[in-house]
Each structure stands twice: as structure tokens, then as C-alpha cells.
N, C-alpha and C positions, 0 to 999 in steps of 0.2 A: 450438448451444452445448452440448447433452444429449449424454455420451459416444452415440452410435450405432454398434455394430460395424459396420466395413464389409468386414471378414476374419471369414469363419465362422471358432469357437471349439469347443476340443472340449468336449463335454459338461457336462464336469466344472467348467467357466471361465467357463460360460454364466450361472448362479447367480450364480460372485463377480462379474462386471461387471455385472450388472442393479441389486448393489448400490451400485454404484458413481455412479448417477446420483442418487439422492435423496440421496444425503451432498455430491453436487457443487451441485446444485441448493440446500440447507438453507447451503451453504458460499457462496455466491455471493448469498444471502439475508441470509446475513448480515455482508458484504461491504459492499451495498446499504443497508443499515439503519447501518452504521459511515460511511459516506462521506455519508448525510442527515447527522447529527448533525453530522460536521464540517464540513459544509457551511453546518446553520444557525447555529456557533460562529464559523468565519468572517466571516459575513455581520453576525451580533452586533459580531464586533472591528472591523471595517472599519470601521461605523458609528459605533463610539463611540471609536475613535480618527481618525476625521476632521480634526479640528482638529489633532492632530498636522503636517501636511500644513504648516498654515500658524506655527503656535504650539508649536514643539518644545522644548524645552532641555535640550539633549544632557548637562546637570548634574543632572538632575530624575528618581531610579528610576525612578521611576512610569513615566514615558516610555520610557525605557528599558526598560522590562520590558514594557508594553504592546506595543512596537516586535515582540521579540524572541516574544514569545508569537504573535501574528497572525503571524509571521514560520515558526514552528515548527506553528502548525497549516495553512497552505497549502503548508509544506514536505509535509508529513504525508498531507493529502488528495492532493495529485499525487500522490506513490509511488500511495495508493491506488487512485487513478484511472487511473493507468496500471499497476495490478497486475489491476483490472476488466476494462481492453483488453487485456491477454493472456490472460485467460481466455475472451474472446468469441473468442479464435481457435481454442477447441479444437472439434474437429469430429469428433472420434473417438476411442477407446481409445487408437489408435498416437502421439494428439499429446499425453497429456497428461505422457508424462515429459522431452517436449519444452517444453512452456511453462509449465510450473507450477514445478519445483525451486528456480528462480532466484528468485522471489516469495514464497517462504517466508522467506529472509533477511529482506527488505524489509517483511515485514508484522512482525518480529520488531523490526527496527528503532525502526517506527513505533511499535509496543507498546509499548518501553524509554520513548520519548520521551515518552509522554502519560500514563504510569503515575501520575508526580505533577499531572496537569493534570486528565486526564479519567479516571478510573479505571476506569470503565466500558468506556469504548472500548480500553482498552490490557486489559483482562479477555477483551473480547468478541475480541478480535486476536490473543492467545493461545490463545482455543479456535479460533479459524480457522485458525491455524498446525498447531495438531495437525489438524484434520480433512483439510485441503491434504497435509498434511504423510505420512497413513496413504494416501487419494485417491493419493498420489506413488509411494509405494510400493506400494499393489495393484494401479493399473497398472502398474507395471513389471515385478512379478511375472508377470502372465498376459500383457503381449507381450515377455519376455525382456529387456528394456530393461537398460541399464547406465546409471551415472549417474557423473560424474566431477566432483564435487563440488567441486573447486578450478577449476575451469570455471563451476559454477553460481554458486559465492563471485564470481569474479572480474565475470562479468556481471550478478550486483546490486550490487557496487562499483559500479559505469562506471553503469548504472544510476542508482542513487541520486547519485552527484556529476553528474549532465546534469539529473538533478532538481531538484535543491537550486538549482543554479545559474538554472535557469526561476524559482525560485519567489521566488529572489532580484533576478532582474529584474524581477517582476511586484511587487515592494516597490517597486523602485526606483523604477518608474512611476509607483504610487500617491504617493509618496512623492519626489519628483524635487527638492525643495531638501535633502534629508540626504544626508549621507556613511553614504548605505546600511552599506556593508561594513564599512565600519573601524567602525560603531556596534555593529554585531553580531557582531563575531569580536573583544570584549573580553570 
């Protein structure tokens, strides 16, 4: 997971990639530290909206918004979760402006969405965007890399709507007597 060069560097690039690992590592730290918290907020909502399951009324905010919120933060944690599993692919200098570009949207996303929920987490997700974000670009600098940005847009598009949609089945489950969808795309 630690960039590791596997192409000797000249000299001069040796330095900036060494750098490169304690910023990936502190970034991937705090990554890990963002996806507890949302993991033990979920675990909070799931349980105290339990009885929604059986006792709902699709008239009642409260409901509503409880719904929608549990609904928004395991939206939230899968992006995360699966922005983790791309970064355990990186295995070298040469992969990281291959796997990371596209997750810097997505963490930016996630950030927007929890600013008024969790302020914290949408703080700590914008400094993770910038440090991915410099990581994205110092590697690319030292292996020459290009980046084609409406390429990286379009695969955290597609991305995020295969997400959304898991995370809207995994309500549905929990939740198998409401009209999931139609309650939450009001």
C-alpha cells in the first residue's frame, strides 16, 4: 500500500517521493479515522430508527428526515469505503495517478453532503482532498503522468451513482415495507 519505487529515479526525485509516503500514509490515517465515525453514526441511526421498519408514517418529518439521513450517511461511508479499496491498490509511484484522481471528486462530494450533519467529518474530508489531491499531483510530476480530467469526472460519476444505488438497496432491505425511493427523492 506505501508508494515503493519499483523504477530507479534520478537523483534529484528520490527526495520528492520519499516524501510522498508519510503524506499518503497520514492521508489514508485519516481516511480511517473518517469512515469509524461514520461507521459508529450509522450503527447509532440504524438502531434508533428500528421501529421505523415496523411503525412508519410517511406524514410524520421526523420519519422522514430520520429515513433520509441514515439513508445519506451509508450513502456517504460506501463512497468512502470504496475510495479506501482504491487506494489499497496502489503499489507503486506509477499507480498513484492511476487510482487516486477519480476519488478526489468523491471525497469532495461526500464533504458537501455532511457539512450541515457532521461538520467535523466534512472538515476532516476537505483536508484529505487537498492532501490526495498535492499526493496526485507529485506523483505525476516525477513519472511524467497526464491526467485527463473529464475521464477522472466521468468515472466518479458512474462511481458514485453504482453507489448510491447499493446503498439504496441496502435501505430497502432494512426497510422492505416503505416505498424506499419515492420517499427519498422528495
Amino acid at each position: 500500500m506505501l508508494v515503493k519505487c519499483s523504477t530507479p529515479l534520478e537523483q534529484g526525485t528520490i527526495s520528492h517521493s520519499v516524501t510522498l509516503v508519510p503524506r499518503l500514509e497520514y492521508s489514508l490515517n485519516l481516511l480511517n479515522g473518517i469512515i469509524e465515525i461514520l461507521e459508529e453514526k450509522r450503527n447509532q441511526l440504524k438502531e434508533s430508527n428500528k421501529f421505523l421498519a415496523l411503525d412508519f408514517d410517511e406524514s410524520d418529518k421526523i420519519h422522514l428526515n430520520a429515513i433520509k439521513l441514515e439513508q445519506m450517511i451509508i450513502y456517504s461511508l460506501d463512497i468512502l469505503l470504496h475510495i479506501k479499496q482504491r487506494t489499497e491498490r496502489i503499489y507503486g509511484i506509477h499507480s498513484i495517478p492511476e487510482v487516486l484522481p477519480a476519488s478526489i471528486p468523491m471525497i469532495r462530494i461526500v464533504s458537501a453532503q455532511l457539512f450541515g450533519i457532521i461538520p467535523l467529518c466534512s472538515q476532516k474530508l476537505s483536508e484529505l482532498s487537498v492532501h490526495l489531491g498535492s499526493i496526485v499531483l507529485d506523483s505525476a510530476v516525477l513519472t511524467k503522468a497526464r491526467f485527463d480530467f473529464s475521464q477522472s469526472n466521468e468515472e466518479s460519476a458512474t462511481i458514485v451513482d453504482e453507489v448510491k444505488l447499493m446503498a439504496d438497496s441496502k435501505l430497502s432491505k432494512q426497510y422492505p415495507n416503505l416505498d424506499f425511493l419515492k420517499l427519498c427523492n422528495n
